[in-house]
C-alpha positions in Angstrom: 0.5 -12.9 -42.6 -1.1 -9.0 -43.1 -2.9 -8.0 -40.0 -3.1 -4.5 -41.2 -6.8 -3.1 -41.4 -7.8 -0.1 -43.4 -10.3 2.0 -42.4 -13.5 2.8 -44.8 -15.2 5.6 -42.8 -15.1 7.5 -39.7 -17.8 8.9 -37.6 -16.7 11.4 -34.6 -19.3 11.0 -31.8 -17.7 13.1 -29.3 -15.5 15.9 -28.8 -14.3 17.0 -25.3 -11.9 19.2 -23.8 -9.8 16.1 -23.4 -10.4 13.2 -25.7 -12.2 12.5 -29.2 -14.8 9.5 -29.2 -14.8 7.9 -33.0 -16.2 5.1 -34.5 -14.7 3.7 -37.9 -16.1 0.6 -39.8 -12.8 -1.3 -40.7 -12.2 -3.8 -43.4 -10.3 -6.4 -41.5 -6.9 -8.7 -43.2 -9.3 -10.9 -44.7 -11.5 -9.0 -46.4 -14.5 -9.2 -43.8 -15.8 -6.1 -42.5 -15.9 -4.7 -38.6 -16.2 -1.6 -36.5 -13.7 0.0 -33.9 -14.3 2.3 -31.2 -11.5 5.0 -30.8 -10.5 7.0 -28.4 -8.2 9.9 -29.4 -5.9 11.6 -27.0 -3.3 13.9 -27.4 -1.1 11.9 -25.7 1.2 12.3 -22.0 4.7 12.4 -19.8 5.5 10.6 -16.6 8.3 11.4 -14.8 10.4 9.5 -12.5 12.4 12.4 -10.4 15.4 10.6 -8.4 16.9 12.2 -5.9 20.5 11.7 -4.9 19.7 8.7 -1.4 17.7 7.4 -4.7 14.3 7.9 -3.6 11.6 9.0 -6.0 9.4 11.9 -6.2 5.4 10.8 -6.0 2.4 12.4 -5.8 -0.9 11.8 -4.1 -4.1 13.0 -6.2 -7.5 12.0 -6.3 -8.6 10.3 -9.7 -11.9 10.7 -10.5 -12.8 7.7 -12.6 -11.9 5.5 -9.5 -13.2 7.5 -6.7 -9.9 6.8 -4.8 -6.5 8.9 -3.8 -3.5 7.0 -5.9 0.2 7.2 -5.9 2.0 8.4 -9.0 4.8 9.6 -10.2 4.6 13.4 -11.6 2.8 13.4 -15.1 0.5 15.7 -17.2 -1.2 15.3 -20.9 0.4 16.6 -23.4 -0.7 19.4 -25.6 -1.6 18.9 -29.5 2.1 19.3 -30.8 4.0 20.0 -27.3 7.6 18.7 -26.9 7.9 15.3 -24.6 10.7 16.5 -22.5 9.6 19.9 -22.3 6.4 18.8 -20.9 7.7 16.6 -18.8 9.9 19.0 -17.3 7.2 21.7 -17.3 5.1 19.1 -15.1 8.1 18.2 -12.7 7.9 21.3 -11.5 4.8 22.3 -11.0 3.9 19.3 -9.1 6.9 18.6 -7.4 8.6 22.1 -7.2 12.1 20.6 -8.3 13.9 20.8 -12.0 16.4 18.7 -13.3 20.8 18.7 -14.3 20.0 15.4 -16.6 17.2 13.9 -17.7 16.9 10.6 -20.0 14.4 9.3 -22.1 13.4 5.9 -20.9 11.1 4.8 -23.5 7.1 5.4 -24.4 4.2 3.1 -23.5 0.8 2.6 -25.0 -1.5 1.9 -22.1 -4.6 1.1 -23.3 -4.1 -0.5 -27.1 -8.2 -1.8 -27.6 -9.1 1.5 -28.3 -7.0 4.5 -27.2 -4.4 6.0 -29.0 -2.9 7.7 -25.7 1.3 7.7 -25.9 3.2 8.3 -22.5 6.7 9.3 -22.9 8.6 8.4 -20.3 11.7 10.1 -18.3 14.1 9.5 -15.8 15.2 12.8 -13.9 18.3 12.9 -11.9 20.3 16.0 -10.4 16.8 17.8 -8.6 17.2 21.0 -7.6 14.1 22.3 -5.3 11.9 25.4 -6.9 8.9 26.0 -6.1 5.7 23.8 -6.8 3.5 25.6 -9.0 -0.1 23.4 -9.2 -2.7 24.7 -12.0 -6.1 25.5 -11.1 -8.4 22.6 -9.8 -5.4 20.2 -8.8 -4.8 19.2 -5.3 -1.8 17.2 -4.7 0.4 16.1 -2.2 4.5 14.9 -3.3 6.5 12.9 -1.2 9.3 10.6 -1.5 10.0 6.2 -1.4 13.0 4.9 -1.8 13.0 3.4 -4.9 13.8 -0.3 -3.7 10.2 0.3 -1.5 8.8 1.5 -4.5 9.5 -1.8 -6.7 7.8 -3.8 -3.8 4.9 -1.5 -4.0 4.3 -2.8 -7.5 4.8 -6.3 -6.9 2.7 -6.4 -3.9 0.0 -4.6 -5.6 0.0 -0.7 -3.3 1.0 1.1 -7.2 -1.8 0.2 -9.7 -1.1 3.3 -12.2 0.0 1.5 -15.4 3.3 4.2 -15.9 3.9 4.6 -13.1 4.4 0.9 -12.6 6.6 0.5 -16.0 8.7 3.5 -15.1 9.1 2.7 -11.7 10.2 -1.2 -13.0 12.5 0.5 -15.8 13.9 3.0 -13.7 14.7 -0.1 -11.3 16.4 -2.2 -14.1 18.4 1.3 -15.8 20.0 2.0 -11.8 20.6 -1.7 -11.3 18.1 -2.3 -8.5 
């Protein structure tokens, strides 16, 4: 069965510093006709920084949307056309003050698929050396370490609700055999 849709127009309602607001009126696989709502963003890295006892590197920020403090691991948004890695890497340090020996891709995720079409790239950092942390204007953070055993827990039990950091912590868990 085609499930593909094609799109017949596209109307830009907003344009922000961060994200795009569209909405396009879509024929759908059987010929009817619909509208979707689209959110455009340039797309982001997470991070999962292991150190050597195999704890990871978090930080503590305040997220606006949900008026609450949460626990992540280091990420950033990507610029229009910025390398993956190299953003990732440019993050690591400047929220955690450490760079990495080796770093592997562990896959991308698509959090919100309704109507966002926001990729995370996803790393795995090993061999930290400590720099200096290097935070940009506006951003109040604090780092500290879990073990990453603790960290699973803290998923399953409900303590880590940001979506990658939840699917890196699990893959980064499943790549080290924990």
């Amino acid at each position: 069965m085609n499930f593909t849709e094609k799109t017949l127009s596209e109307k830009e309602i907003f344009k922000g510093k961060i994200i795009t607001v569209h909405v396009d009126d879509v024929e759908l696989s059987d010929g009817t006709k619909s509208f979707r709502e689209v959110v455009e963003h340039s797309g982001g890295v997470c991070v999962a920084a292991l150190t050597e006892e195999m704890k990871l590197k978090f930080v503590r920020q305040f997220r606006y949307p949900y008026k609450k403090v949460l626990l992540e691991l280091p990420a950033g948004k990507l610029e229009k056309g910025e390398n993956p890695l190299e953003a990732g890497m440019r993050e690591l340090e400047e929220e955690c003050g450490v760079i990495a020996e080796k770093v592997v891709s562990m896959g991308e995720i698509y959090p919100t698929v309704a109507y966002c079409s926001e990729i995370i790239y996803l790393y795995l950092a090993t061999g930290l050396k400590e720099t200096s942390q290097n935070l940009d204007e506006g951003e109040f953070i604090s780092v500290e370490e879990i073990e990453l055993s603790k960290a699973v827990e803290m998923v399953m039990n409900g303590e880590i609700k940001d979506s990658k950091t939840v699917a890196l912590i699990l893959k980064t868990a499943k790549h080290m055999g924990v």
